[in-house]
DODRENVO-495064 format. One record per residue: x, y, z of N, C-alpha, C in turn; residue in three letters. Coordinates in steps of 0.2 Angstrom, whole numbers, plus 5000, padded with zeros to 4 digits. Layout:
N
<nxx:X; nyy:Y; nzz:Z; caxx:X; cayy:Y; cazz:Z; cxx:X; cyy:Y; czz:Z; r:ALA>
...
# end
This chain:
135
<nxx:5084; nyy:4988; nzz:5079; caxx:5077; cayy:4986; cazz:5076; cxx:5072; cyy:4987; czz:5081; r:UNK>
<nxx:5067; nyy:4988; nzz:5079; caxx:5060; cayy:4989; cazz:5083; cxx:5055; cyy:4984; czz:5084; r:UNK>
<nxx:5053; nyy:4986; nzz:5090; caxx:5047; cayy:4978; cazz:5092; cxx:5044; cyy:4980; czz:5090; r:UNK>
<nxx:5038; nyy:4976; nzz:5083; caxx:5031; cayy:4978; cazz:5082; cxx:5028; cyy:4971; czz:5081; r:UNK>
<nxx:5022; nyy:4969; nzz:5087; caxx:5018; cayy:4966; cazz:5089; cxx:5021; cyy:4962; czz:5095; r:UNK>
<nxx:5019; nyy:4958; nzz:5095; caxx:5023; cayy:4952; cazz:5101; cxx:5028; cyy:4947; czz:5098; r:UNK>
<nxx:5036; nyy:4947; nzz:5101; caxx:5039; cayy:4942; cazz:5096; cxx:5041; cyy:4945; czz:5090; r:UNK>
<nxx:5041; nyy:4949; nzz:5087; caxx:5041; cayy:4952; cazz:5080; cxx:5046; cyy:4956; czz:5081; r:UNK>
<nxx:5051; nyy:4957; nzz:5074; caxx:5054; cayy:4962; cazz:5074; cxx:5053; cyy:4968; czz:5069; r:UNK>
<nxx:5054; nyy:4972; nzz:5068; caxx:5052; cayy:4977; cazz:5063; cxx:5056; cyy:4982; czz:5060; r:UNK>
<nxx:5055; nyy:4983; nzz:5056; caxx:5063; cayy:4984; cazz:5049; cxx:5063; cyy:4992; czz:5055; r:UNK>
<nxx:5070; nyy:4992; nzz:5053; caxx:5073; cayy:4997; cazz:5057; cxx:5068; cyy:5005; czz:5054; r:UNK>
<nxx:5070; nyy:5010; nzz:5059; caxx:5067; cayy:5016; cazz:5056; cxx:5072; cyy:5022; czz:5055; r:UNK>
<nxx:5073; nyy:5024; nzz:5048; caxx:5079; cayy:5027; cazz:5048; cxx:5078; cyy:5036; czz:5048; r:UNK>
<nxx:5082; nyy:5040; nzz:5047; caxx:5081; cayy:5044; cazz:5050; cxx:5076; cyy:5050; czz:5045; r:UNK>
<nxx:5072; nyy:5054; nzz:5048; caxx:5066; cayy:5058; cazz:5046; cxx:5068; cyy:5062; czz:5040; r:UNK>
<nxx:5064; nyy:5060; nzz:5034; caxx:5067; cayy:5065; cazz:5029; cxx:5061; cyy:5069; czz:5026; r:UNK>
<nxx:5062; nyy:5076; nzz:5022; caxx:5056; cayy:5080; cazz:5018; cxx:5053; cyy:5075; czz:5015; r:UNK>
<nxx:5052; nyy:5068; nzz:5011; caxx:5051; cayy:5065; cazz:5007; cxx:5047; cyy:5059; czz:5010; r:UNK>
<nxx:5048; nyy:5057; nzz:5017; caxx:5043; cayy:5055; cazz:5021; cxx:5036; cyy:5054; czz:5022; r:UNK>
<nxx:5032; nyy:5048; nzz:5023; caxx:5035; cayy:5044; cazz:5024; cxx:5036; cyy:5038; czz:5020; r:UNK>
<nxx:5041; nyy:5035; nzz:5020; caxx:5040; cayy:5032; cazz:5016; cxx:5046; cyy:5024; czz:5017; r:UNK>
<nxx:5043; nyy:5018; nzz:5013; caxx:5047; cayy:5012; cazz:5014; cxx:5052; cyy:5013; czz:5009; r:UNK>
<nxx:5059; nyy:5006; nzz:5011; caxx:5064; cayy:5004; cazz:5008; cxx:5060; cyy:4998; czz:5008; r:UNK>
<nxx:5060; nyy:4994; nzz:5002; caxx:5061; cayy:4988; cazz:5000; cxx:5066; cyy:4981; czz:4999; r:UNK>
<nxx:5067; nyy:4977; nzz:5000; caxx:5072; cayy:4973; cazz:4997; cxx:5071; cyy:4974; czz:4991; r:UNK>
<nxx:5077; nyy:4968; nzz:4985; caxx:5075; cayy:4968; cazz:4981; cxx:5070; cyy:4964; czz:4976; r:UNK>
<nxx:5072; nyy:4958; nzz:4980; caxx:5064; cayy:4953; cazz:4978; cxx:5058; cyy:4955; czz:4981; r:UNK>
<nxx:5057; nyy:4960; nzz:4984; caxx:5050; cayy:4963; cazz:4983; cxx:5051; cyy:4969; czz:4980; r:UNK>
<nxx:5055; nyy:4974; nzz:4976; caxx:5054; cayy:4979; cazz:4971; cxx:5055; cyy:4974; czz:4965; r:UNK>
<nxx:5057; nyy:4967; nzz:4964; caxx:5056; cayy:4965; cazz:4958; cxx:5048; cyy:4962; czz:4958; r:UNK>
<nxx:5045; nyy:4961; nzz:4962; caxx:5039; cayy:4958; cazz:4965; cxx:5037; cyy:4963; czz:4961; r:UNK>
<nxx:5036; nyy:4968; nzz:4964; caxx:5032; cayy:4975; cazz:4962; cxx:5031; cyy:4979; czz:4956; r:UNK>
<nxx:5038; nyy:4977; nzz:4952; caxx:5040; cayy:4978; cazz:4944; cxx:5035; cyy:4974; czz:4940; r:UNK>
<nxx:5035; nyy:4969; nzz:4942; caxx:5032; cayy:4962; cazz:4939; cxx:5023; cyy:4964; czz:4941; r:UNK>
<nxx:5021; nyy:4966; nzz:4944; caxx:5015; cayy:4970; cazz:4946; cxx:5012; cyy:4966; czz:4950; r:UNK>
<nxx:5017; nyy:4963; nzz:4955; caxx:5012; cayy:4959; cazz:4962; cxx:5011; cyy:4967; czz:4965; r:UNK>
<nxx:5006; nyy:4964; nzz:4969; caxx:5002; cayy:4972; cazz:4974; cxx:5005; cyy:4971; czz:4982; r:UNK>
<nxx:5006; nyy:4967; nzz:4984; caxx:5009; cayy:4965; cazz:4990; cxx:5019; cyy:4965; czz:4993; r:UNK>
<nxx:5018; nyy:4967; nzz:5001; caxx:5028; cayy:4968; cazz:5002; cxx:5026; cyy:4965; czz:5009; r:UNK>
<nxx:5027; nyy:4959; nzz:5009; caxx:5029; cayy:4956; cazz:5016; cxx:5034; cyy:4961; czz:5020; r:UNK>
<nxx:5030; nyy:4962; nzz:5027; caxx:5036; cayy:4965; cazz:5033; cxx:5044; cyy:4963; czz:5034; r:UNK>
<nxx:5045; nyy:4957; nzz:5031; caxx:5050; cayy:4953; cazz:5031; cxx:5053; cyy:4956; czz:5026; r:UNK>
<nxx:5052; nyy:4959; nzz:5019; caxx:5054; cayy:4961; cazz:5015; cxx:5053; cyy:4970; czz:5016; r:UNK>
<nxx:5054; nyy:4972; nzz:5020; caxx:5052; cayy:4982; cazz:5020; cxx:5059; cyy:4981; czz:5026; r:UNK>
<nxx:5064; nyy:4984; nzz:5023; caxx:5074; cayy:4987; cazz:5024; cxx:5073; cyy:4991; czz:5028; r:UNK>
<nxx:5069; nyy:4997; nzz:5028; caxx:5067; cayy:5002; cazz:5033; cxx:5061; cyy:5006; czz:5032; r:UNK>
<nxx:5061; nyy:5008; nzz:5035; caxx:5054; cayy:5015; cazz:5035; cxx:5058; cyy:5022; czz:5037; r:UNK>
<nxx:5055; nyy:5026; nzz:5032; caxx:5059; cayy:5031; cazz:5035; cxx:5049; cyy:5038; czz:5036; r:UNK>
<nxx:5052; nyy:5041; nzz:5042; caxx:5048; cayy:5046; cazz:5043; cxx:5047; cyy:5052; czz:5040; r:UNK>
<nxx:5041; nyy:5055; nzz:5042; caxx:5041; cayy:5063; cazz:5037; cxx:5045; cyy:5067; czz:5044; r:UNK>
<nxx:5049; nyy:5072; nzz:5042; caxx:5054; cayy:5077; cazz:5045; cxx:5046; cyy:5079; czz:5052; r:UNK>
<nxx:5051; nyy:5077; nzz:5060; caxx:5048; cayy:5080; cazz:5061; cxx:5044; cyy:5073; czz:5066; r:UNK>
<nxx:5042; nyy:5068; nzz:5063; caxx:5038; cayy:5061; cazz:5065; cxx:5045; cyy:5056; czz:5069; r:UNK>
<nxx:5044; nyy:5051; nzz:5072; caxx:5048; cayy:5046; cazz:5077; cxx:5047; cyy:5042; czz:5073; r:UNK>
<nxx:5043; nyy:5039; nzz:5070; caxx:5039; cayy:5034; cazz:5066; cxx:5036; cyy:5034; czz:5061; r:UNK>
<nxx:5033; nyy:5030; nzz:5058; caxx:5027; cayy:5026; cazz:5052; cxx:5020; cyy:5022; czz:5056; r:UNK>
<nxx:5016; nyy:5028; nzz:5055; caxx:5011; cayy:5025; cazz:5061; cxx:5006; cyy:5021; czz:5052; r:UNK>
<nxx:5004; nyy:5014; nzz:5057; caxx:4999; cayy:5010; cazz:5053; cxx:4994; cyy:5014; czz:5050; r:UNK>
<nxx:4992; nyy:5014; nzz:5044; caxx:4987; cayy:5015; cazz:5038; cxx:4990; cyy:5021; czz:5034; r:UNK>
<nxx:4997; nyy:5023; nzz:5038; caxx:4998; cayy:5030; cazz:5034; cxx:5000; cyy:5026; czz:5025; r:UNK>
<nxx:4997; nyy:5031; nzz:5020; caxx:5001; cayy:5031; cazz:5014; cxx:5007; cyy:5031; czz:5017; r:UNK>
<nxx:5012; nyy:5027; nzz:5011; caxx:5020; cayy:5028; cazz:5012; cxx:5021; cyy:5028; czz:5004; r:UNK>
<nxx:5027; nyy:5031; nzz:5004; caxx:5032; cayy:5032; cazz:4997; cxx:5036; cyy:5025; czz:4997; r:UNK>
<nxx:5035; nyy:5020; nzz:4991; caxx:5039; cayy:5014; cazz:4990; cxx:5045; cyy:5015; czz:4986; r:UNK>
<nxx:5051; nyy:5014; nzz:4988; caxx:5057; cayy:5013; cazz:4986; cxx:5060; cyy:5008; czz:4985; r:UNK>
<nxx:5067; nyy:5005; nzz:4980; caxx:5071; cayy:5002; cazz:4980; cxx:5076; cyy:5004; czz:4985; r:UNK>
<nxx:5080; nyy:4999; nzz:4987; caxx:5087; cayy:5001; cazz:4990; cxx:5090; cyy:5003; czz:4987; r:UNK>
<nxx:5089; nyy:5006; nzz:4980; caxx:5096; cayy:5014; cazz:4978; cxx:5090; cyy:5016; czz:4978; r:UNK>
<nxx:5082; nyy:5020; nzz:4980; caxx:5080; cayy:5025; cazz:4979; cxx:5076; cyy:5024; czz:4978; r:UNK>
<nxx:5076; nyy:5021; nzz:4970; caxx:5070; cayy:5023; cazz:4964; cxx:5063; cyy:5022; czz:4966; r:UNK>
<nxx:5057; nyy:5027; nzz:4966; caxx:5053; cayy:5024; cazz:4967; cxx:5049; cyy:5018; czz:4964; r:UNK>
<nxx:5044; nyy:5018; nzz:4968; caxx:5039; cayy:5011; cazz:4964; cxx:5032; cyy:5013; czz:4965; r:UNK>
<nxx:5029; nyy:5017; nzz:4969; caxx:5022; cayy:5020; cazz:4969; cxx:5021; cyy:5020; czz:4978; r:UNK>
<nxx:5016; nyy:5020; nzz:4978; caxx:5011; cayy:5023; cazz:4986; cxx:5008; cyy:5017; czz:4988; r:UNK>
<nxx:5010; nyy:5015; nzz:4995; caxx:5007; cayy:5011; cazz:4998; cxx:5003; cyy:5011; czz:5003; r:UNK>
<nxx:5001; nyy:5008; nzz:5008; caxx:4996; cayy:5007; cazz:5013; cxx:5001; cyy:5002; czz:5017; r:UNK>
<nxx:5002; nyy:5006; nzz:5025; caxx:5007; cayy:5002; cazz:5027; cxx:5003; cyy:4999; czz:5032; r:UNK>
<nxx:5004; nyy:4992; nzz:5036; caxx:5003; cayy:4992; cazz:5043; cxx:5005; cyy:4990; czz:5047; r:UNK>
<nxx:5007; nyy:4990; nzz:5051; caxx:5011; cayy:4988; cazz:5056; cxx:5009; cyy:4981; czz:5060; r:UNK>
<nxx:5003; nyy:4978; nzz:5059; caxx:5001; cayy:4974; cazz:5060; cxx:5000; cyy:4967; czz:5057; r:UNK>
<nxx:5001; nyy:4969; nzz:5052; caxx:4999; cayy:4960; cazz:5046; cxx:5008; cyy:4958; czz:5045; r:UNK>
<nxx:5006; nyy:4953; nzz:5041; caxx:5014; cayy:4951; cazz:5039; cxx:5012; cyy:4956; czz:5032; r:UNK>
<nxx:5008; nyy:4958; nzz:5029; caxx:5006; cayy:4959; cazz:5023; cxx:5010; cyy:4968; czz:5025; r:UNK>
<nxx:5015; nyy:4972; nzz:5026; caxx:5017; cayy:4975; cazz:5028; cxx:5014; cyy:4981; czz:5023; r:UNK>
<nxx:5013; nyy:4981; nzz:5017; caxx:5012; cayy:4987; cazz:5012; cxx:5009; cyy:4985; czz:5007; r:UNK>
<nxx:5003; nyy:4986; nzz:5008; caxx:4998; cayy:4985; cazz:5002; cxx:4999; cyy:4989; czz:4992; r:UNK>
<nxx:4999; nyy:4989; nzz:4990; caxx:5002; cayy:4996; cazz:4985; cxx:4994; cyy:4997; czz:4981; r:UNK>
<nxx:4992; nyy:5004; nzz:4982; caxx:4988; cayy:5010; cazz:4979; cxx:4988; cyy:5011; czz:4973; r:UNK>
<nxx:4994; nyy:5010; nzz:4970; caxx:4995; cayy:5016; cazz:4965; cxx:5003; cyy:5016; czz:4963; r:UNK>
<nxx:5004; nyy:5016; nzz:4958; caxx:5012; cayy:5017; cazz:4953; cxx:5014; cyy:5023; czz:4955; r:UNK>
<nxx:5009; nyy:5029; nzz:4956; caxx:5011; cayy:5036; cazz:4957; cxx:5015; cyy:5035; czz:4965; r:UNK>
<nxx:5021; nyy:5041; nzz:4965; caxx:5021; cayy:5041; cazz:4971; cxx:5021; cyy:5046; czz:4974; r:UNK>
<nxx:5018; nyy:5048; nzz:4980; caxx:5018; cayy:5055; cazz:4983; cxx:5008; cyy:5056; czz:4984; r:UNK>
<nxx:5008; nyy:5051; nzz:4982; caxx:4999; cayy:5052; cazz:4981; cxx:4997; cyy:5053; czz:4990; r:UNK>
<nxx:4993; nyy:5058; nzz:4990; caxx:4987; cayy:5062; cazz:4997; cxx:4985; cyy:5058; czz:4998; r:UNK>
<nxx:4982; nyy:5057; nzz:5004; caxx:4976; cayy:5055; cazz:5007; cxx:4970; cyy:5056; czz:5003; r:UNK>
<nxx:4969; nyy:5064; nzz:5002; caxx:4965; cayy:5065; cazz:4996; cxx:4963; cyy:5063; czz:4991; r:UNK>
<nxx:4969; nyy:5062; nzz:4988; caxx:4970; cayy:5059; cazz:4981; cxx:4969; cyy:5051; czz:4979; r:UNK>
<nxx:4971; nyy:5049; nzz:4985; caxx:4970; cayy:5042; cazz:4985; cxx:4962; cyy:5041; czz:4986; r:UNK>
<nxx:4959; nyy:5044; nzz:4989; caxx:4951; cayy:5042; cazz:4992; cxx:4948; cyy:5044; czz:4984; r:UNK>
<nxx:4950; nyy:5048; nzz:4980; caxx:4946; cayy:5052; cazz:4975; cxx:4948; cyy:5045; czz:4970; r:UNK>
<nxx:4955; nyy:5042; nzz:4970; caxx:4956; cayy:5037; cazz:4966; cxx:4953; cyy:5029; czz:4968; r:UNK>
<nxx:4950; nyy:5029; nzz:4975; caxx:4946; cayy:5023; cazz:4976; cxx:4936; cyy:5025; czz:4973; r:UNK>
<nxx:4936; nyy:5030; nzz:4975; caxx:4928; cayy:5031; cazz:4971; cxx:4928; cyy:5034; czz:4967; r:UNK>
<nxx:4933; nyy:5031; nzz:4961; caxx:4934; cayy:5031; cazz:4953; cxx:4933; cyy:5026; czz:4952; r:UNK>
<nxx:4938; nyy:5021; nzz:4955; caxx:4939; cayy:5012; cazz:4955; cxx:4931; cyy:5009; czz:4958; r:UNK>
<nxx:4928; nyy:5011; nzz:4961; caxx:4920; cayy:5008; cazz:4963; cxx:4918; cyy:5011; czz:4960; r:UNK>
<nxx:4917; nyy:5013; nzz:4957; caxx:4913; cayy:5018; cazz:4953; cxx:4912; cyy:5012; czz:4946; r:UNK>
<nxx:4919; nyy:5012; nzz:4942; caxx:4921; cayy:5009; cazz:4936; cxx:4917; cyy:5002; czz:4938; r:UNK>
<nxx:4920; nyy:4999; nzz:4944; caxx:4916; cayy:4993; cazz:4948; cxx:4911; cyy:4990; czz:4946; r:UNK>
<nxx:4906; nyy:4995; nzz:4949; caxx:4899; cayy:4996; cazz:4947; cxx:4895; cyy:4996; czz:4943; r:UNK>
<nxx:4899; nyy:4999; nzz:4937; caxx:4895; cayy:5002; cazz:4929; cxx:4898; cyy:4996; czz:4927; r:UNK>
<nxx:4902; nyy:4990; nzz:4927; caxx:4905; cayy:4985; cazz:4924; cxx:4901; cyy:4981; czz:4925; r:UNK>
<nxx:4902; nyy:4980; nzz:4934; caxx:4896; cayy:4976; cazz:4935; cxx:4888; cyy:4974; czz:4932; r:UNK>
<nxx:4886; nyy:4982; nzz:4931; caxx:4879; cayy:4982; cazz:4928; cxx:4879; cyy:4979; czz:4922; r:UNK>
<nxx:4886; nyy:4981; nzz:4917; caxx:4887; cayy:4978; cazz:4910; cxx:4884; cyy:4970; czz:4910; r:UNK>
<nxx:4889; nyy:4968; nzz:4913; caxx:4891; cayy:4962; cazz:4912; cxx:4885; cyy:4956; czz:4915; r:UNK>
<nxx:4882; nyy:4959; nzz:4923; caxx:4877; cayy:4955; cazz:4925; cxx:4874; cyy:4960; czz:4930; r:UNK>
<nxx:4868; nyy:4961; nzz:4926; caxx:4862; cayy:4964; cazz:4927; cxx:4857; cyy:4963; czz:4933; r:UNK>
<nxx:4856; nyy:4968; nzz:4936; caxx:4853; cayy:4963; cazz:4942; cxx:4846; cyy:4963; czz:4937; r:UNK>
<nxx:4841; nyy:4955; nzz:4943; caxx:4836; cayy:4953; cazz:4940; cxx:4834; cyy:4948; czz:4943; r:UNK>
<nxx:4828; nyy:4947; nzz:4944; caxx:4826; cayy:4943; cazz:4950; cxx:4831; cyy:4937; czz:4954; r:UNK>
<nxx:4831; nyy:4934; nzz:4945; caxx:4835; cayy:4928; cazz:4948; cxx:4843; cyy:4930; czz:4949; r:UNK>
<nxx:4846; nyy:4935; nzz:4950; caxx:4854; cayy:4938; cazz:4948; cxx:4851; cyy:4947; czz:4953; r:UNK>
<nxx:4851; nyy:4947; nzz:4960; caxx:4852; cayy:4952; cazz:4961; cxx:4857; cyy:4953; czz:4967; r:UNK>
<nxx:4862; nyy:4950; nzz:4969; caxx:4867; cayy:4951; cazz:4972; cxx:4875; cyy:4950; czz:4968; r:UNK>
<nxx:4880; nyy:4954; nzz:4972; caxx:4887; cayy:4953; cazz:4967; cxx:4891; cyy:4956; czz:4974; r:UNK>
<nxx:4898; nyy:4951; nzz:4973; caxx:4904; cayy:4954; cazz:4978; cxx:4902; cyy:4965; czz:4975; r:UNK>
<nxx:4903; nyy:4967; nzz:4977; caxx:4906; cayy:4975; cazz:4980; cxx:4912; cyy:4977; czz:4975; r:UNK>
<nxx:4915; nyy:4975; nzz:4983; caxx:4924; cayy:4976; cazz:4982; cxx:4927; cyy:4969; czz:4985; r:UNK>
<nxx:4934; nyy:4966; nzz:4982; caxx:4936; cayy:4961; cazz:4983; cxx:4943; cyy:4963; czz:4986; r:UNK>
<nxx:4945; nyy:4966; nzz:4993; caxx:4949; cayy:4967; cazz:4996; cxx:4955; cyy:4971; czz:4991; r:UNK>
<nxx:4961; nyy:4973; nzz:4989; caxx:4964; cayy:4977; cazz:4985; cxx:4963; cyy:4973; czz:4977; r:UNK>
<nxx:4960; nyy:4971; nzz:4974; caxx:4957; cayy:4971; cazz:4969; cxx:4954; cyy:4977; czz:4967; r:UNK>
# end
């Protein structure tokens, strides 16, 4: 197993594959995830596995989420720093760096034209949260 942070241990890293990179999940966090929580505790990610060619999963990369038989479960935001080990993006799996940024400035986008609907700026009403962390 690998040291990641101080005192911490980190799900092992298995060996570099074309489909990389990407997590293994237990399976209370892919039922977590079926259920629609957005969250994988580090406690709960079996492995990391590399793109062919990388030693590791370096923090912020997009990763491929997985069951331990395989199946997917959509694109996460890894990091190697939080307990919060894999935030999840999206159902799809295999999503870009690209893909992913064009699918956040859809979601602020929809945000904002929501926002308008519902509460209008106006003298007495002209500020509103933004973005509320993965929400």
């Amino acid at each position: 197993m690998l040291k990641s942070g101080v005192g911490r241990v980190g799900p092992r890293v298995g060996a570099a594959e074309d489909y990389g990179p990407a997590a293994v999940v237990a399976r209370r966090a892919a039922d977590r995830l079926r259920a629609g929580h957005l969250w994988v505790y580090g406690s709960d990610v079996e492995a990391l596995i590399p793109l062919t060619g990388a030693v590791g999963v370096e923090g912020g990369s997009l990763v491929a989420v997985m069951d331990g038989r395989g199946i997917p479960l959509g694109t996460a935001l890894y990091s190697d720093a939080s307990q919060i080990a894999l935030r999840m993006v999206s159902g799809r799996v295999g999503l870009t760096r690209e893909e992913y940024l064009g699918e956040v400035q859809k979601r602020v986008a929809a945000a904002l034209a929501l926002r308008g609907e519902l509460a209008p700026a106006s003298s007495g009403d002209n500020a509103c949260r933004l973005i509320f962390s993965e929400a």
